[in-house]
PDB file with one MODEL, atoms N, CA, C and O in Angstrom:
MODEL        1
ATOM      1  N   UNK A   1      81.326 151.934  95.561  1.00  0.00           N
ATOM      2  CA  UNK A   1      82.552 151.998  96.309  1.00  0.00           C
ATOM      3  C   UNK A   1      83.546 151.011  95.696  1.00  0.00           C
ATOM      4  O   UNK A   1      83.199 149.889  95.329  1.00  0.00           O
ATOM      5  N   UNK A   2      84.928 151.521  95.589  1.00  0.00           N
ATOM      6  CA  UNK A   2      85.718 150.178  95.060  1.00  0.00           C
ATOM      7  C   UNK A   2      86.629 150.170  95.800  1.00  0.00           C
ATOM      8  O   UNK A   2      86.790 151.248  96.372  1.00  0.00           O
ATOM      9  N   UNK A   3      87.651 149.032  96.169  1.00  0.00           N
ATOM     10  CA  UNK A   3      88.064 148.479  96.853  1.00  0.00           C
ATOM     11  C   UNK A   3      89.747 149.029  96.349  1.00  0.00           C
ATOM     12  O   UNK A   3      90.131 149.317  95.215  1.00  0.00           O
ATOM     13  N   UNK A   4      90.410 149.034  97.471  1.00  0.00           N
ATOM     14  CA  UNK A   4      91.749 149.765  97.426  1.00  0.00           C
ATOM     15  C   UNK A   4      92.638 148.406  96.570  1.00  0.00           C
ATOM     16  O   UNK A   4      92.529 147.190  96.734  1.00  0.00           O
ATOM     17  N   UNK A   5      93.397 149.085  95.762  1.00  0.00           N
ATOM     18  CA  UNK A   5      94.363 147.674  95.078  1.00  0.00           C
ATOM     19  C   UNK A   5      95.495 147.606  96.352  1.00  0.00           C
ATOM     20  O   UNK A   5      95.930 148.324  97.252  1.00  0.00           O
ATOM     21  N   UNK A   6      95.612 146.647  95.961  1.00  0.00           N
ATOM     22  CA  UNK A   6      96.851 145.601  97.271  1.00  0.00           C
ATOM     23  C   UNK A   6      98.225 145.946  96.096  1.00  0.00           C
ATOM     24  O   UNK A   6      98.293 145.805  94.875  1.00  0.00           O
ATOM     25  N   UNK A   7      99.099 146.390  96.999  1.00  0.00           N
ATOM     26  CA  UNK A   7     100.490 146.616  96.324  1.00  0.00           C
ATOM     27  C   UNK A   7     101.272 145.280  97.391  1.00  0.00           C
ATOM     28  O   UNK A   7     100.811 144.576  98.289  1.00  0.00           O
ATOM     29  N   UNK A   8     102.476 145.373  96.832  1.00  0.00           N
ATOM     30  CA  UNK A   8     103.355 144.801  97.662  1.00  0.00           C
ATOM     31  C   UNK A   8     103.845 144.983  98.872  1.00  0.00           C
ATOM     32  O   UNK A   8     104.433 144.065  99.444  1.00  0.00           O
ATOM     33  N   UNK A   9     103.638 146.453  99.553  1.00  0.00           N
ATOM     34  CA  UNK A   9     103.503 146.803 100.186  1.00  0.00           C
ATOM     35  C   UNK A   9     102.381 146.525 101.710  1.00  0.00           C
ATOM     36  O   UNK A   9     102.632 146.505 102.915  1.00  0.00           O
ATOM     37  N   UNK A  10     101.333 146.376 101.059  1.00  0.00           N
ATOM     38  CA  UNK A  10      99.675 146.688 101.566  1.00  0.00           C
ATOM     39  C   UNK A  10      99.837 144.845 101.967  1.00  0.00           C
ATOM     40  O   UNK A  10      98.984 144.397 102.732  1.00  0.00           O
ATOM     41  N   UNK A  11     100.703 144.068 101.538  1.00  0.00           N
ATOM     42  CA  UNK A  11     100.476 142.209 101.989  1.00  0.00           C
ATOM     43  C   UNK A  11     100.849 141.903 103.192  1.00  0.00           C
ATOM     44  O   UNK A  11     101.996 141.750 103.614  1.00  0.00           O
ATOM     45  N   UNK A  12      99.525 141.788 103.919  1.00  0.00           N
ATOM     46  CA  UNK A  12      99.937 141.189 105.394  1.00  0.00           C
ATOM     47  C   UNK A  12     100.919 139.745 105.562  1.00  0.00           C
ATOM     48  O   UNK A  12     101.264 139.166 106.592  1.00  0.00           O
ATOM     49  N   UNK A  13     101.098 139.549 104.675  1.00  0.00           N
ATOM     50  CA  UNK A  13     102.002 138.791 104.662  1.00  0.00           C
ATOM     51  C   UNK A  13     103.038 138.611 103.810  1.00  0.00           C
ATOM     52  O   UNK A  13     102.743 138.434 102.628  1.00  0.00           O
ATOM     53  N   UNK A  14     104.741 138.613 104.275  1.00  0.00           N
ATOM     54  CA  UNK A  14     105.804 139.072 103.441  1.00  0.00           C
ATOM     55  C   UNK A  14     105.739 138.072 102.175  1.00  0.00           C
ATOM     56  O   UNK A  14     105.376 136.899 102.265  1.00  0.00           O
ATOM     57  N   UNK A  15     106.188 138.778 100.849  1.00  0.00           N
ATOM     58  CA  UNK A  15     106.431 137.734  99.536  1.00  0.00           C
ATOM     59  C   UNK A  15     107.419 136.765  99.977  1.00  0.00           C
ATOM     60  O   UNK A  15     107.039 135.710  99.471  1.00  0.00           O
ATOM     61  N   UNK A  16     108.615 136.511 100.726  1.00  0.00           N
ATOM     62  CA  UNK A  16     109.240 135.657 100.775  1.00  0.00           C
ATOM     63  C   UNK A  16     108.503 134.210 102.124  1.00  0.00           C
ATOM     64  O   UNK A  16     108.450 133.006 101.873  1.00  0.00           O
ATOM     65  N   UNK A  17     108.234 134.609 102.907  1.00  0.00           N
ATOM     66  CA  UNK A  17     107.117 133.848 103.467  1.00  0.00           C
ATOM     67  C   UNK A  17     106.207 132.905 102.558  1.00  0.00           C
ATOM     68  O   UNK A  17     106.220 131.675 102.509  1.00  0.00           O
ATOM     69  N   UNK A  18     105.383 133.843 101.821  1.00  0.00           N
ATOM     70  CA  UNK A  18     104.181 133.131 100.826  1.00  0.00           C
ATOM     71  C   UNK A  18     105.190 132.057  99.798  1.00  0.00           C
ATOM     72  O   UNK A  18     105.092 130.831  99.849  1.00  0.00           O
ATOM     73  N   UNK A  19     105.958 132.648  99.069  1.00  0.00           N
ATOM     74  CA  UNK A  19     107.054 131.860  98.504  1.00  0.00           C
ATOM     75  C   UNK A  19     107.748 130.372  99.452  1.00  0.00           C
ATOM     76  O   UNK A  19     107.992 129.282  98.934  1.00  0.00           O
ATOM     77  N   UNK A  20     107.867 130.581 100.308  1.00  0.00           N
ATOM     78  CA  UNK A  20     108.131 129.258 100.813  1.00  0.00           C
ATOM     79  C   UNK A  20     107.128 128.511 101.396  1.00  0.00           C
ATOM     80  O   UNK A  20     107.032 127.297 101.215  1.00  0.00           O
ATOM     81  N   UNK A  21     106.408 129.126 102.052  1.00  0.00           N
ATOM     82  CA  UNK A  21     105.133 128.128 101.687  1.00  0.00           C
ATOM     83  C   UNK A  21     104.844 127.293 100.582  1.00  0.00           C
ATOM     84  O   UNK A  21     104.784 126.074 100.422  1.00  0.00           O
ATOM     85  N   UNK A  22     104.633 128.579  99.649  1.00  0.00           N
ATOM     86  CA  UNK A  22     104.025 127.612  98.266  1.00  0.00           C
ATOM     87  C   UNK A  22     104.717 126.745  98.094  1.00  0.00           C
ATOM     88  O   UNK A  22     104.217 125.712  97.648  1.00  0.00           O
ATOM     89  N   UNK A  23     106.283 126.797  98.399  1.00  0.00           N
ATOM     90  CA  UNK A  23     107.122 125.479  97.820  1.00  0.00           C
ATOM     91  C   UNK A  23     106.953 124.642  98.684  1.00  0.00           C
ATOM     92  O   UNK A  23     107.139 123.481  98.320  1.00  0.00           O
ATOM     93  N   UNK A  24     106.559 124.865 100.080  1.00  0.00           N
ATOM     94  CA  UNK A  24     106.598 123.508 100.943  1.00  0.00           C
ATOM     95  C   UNK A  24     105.391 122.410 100.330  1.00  0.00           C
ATOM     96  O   UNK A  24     105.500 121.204 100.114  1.00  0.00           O
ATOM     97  N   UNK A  25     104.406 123.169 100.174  1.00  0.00           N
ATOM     98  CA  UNK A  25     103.013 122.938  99.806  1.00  0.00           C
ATOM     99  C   UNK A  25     103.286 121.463  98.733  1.00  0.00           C
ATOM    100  O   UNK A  25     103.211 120.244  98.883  1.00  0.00           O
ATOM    101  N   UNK A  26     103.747 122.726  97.254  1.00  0.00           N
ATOM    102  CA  UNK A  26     104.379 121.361  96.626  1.00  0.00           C
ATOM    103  C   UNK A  26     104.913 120.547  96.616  1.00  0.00           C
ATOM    104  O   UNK A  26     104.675 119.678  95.778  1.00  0.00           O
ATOM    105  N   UNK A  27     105.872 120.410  97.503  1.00  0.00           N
ATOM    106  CA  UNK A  27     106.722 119.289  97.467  1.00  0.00           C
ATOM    107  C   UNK A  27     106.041 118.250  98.269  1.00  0.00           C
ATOM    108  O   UNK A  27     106.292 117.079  97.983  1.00  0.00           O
ATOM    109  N   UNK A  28     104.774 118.642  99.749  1.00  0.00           N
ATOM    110  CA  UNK A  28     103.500 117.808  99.689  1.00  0.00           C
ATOM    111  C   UNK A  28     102.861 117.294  99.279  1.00  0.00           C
ATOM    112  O   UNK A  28     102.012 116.784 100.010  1.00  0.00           O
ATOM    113  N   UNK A  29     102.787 117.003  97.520  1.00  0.00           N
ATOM    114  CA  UNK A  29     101.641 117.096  96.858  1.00  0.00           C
ATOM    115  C   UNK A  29     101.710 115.345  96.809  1.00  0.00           C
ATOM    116  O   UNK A  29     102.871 114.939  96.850  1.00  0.00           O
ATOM    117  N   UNK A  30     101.006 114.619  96.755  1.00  0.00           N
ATOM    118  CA  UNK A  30     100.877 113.044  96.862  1.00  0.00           C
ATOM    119  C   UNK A  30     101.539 112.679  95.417  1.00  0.00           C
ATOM    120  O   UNK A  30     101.166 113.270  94.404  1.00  0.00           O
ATOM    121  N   UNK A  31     102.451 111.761  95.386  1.00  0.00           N
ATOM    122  CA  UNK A  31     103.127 111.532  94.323  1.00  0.00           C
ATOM    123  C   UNK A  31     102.376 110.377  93.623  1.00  0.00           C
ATOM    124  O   UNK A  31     101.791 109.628  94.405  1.00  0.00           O
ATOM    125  N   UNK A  32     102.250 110.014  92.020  1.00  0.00           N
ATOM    126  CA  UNK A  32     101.740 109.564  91.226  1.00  0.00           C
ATOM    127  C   UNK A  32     100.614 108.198  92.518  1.00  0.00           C
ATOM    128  O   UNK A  32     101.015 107.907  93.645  1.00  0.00           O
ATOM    129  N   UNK A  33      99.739 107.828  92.110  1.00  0.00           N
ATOM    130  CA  UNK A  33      99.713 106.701  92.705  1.00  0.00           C
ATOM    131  C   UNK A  33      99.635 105.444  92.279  1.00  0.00           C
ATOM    132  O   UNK A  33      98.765 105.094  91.481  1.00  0.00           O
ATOM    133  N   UNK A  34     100.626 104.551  92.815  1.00  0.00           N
ATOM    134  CA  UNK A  34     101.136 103.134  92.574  1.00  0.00           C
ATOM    135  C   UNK A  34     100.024 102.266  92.408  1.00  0.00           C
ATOM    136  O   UNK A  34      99.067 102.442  93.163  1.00  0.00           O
ATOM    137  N   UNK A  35      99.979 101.473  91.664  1.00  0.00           N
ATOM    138  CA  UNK A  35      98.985 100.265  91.230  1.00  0.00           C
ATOM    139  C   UNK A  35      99.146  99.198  91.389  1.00  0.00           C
ATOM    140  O   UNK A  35     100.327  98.950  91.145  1.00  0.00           O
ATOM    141  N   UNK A  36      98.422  98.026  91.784  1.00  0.00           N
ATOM    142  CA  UNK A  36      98.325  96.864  92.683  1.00  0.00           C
ATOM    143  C   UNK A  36      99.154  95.890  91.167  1.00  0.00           C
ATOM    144  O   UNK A  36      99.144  96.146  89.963  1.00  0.00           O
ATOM    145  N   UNK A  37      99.785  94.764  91.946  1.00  0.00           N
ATOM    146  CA  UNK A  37     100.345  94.061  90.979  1.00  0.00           C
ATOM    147  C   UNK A  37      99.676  92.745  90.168  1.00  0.00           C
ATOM    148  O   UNK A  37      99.943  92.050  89.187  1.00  0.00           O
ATOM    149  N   UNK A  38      98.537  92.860  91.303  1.00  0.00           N
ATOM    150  CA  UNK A  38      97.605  91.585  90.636  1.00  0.00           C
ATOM    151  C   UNK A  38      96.519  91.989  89.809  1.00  0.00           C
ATOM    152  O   UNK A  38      96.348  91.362  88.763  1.00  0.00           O
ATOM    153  N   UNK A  39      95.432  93.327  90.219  1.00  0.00           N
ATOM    154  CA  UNK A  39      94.693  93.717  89.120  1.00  0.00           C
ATOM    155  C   UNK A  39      94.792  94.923  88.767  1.00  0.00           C
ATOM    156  O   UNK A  39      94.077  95.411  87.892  1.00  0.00           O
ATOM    157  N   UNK A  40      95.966  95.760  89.596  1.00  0.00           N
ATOM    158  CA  UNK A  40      96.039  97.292  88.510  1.00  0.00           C
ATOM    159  C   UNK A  40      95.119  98.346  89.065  1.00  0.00           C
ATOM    160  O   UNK A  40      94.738  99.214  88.280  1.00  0.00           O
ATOM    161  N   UNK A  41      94.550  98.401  90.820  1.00  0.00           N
ATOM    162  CA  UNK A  41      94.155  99.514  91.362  1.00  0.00           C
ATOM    163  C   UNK A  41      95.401  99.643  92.110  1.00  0.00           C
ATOM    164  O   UNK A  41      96.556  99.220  92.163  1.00  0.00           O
ATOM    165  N   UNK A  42      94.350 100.659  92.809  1.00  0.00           N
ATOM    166  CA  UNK A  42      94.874 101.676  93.649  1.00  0.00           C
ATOM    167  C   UNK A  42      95.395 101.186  94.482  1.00  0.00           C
ATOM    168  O   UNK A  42      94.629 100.509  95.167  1.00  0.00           O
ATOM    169  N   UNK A  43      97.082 101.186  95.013  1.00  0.00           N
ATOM    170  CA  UNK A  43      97.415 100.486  95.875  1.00  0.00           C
ATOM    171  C   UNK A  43      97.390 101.063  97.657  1.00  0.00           C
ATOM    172  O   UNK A  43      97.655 102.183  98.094  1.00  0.00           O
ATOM    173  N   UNK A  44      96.978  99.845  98.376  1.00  0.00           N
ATOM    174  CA  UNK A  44      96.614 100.138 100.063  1.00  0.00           C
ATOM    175  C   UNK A  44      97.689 101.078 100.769  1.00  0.00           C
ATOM    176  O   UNK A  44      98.818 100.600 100.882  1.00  0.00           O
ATOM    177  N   UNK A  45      97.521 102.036 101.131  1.00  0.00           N
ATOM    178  CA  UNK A  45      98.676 102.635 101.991  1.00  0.00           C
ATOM    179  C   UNK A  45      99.158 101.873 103.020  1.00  0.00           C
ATOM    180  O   UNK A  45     100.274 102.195 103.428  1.00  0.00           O
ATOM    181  N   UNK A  46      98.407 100.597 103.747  1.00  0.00           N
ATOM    182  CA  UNK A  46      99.066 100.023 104.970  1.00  0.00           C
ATOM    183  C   UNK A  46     100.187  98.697 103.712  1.00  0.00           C
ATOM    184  O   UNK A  46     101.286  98.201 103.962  1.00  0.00           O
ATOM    185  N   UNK A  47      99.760  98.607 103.094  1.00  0.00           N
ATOM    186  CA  UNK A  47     100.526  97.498 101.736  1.00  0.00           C
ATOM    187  C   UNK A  47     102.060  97.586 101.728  1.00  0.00           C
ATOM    188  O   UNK A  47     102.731  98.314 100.997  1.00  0.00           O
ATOM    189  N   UNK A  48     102.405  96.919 102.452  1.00  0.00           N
ATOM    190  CA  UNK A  48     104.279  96.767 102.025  1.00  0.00           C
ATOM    191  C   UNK A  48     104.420  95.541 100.955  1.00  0.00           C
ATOM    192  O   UNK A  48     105.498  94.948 100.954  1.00  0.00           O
ATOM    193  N   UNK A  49     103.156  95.020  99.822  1.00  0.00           N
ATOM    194  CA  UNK A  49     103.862  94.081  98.808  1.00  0.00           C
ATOM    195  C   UNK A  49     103.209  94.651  97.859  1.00  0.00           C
ATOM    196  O   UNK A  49     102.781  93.816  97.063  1.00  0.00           O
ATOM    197  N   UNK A  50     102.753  96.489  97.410  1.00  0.00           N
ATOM    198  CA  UNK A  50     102.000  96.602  96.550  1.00  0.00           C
ATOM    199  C   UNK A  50     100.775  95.948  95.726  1.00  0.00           C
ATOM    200  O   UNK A  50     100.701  95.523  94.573  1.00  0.00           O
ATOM    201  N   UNK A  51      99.953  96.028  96.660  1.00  0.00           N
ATOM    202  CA  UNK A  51      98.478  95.224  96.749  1.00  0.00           C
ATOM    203  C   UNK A  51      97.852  96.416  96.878  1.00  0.00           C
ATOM    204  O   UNK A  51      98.368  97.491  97.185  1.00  0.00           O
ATOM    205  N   UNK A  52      96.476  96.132  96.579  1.00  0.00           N
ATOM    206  CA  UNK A  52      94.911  97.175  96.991  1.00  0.00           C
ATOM    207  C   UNK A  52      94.686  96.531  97.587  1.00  0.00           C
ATOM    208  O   UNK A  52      95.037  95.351  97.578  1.00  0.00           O
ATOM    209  N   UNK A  53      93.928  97.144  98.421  1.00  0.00           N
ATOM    210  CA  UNK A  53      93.153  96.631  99.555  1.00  0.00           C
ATOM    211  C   UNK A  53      92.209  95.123  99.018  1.00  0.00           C
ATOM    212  O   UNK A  53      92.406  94.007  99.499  1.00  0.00           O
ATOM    213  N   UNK A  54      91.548  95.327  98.317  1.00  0.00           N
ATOM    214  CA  UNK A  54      90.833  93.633  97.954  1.00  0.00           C
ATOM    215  C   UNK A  54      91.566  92.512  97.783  1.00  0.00           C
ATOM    216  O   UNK A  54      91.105  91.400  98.042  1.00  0.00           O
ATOM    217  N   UNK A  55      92.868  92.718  97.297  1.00  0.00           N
ATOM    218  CA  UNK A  55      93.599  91.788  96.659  1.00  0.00           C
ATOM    219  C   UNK A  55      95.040  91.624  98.389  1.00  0.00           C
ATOM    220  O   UNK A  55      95.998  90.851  98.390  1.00  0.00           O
ATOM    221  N   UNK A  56      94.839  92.153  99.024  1.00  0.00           N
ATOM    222  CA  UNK A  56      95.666  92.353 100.358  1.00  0.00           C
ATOM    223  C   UNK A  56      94.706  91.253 100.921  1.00  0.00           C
ATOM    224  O   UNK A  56      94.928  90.051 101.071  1.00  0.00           O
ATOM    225  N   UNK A  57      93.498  92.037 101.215  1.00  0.00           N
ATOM    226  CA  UNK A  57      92.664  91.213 102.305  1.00  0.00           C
ATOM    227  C   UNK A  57      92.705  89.690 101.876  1.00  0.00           C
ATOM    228  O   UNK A  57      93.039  88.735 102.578  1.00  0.00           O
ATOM    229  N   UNK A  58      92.078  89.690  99.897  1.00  0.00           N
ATOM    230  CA  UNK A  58      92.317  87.940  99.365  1.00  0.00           C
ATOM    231  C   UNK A  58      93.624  87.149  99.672  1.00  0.00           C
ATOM    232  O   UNK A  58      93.489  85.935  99.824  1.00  0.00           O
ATOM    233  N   UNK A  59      94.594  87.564  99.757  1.00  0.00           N
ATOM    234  CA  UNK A  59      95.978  87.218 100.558  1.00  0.00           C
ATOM    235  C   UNK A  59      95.975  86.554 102.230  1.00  0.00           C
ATOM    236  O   UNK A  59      96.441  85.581 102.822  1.00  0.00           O
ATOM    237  N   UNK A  60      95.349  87.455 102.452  1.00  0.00           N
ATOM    238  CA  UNK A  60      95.759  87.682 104.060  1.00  0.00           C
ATOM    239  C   UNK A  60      94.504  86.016 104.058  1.00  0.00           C
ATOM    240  O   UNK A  60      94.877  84.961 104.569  1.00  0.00           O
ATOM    241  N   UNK A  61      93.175  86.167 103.425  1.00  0.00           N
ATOM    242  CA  UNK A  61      91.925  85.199 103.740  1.00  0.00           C
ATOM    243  C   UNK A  61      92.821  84.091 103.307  1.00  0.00           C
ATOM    244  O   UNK A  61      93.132  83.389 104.269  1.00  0.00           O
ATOM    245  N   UNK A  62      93.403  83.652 102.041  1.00  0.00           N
ATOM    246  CA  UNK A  62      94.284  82.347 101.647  1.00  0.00           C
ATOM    247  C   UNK A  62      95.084  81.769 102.518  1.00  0.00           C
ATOM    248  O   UNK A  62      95.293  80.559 102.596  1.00  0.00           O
ATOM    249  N   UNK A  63      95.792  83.058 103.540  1.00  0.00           N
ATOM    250  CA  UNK A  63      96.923  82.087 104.223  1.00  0.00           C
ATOM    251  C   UNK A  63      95.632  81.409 105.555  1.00  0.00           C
ATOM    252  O   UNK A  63      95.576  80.229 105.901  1.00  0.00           O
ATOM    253  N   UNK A  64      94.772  82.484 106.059  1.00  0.00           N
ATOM    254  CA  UNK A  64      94.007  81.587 107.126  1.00  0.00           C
ATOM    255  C   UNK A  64      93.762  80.422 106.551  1.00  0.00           C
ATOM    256  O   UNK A  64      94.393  79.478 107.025  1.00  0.00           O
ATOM    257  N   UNK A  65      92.956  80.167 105.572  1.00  0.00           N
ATOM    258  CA  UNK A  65      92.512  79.213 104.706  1.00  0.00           C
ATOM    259  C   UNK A  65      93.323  77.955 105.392  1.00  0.00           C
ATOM    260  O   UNK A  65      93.012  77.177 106.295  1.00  0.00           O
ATOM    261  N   UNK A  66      94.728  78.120 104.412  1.00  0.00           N
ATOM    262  CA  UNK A  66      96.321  77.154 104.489  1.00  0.00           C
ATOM    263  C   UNK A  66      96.364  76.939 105.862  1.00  0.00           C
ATOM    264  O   UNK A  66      96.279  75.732 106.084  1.00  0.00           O
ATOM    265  N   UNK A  67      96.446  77.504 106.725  1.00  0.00           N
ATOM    266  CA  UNK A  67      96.885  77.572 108.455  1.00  0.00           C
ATOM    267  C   UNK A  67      95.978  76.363 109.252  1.00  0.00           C
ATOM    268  O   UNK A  67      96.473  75.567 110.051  1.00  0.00           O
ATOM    269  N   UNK A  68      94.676  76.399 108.894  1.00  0.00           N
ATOM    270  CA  UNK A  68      93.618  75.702 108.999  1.00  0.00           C
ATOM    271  C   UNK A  68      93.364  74.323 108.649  1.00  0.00           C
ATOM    272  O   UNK A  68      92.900  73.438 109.368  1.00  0.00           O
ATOM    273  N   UNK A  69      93.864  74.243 107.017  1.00  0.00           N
ATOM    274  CA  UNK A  69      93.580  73.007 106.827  1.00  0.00           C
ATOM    275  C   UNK A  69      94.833  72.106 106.908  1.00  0.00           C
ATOM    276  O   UNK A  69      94.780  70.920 106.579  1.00  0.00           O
ATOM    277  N   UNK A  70      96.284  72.871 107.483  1.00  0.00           N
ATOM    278  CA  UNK A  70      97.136  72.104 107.626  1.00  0.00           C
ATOM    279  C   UNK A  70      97.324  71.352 108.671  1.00  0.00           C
ATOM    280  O   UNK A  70      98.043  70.361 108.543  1.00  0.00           O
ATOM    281  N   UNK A  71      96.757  71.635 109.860  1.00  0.00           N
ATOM    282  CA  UNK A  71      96.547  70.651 110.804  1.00  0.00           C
ATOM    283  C   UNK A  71      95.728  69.327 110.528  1.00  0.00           C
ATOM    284  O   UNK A  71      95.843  68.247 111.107  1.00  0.00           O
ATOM    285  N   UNK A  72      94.815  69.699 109.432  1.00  0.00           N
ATOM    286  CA  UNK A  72      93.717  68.241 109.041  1.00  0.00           C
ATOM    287  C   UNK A  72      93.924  67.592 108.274  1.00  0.00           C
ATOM    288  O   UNK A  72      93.277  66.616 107.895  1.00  0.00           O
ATOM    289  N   UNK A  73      95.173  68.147 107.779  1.00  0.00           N
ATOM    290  CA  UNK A  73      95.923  66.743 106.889  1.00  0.00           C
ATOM    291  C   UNK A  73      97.116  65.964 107.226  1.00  0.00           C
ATOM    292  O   UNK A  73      97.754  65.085 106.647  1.00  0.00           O
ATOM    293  N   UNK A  74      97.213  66.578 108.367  1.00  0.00           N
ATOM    294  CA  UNK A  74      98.353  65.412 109.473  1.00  0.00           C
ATOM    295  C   UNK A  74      98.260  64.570 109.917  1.00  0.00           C
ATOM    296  O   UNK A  74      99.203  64.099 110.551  1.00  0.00           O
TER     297      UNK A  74
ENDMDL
END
């Protein structure tokens, strides 16, 4: 048995439809991804100073660090 060919006609769904889809699709597509400024990964999506996540968190651990020992040297 073989299978009926699909015309343009026979598409449950209109060509101009599928056409804008496809373009929405692309213009979705995740753009290049940005690299950390201290060692050159992948940078954190929550990151507003272009950091990866390891090099965010080593940030974030330094300032507790500072916060801490500045009271014990007063």
């Amino acid at each position: 048995m073989r299978r009926k060919a699909v015309t343009g006609s026979n598409l449950a769904v209109a060509k101009e439809i599928m056409d804008h889809a496809r373009r929405s699709l692309e213009s979705e597509k995740p753009k290049k991804a940005a690299r950390c400024v201290v060692c050159g990964g992948e940078v954190s999506p929550t990151s507003t100073e272009s950091l990866c996540w390891v090099c965010r968190r080593l940030k974030i651990s330094a300032w507790c660090e500072i916060e801490q020992q500045m009271p014990a040297q007063e």
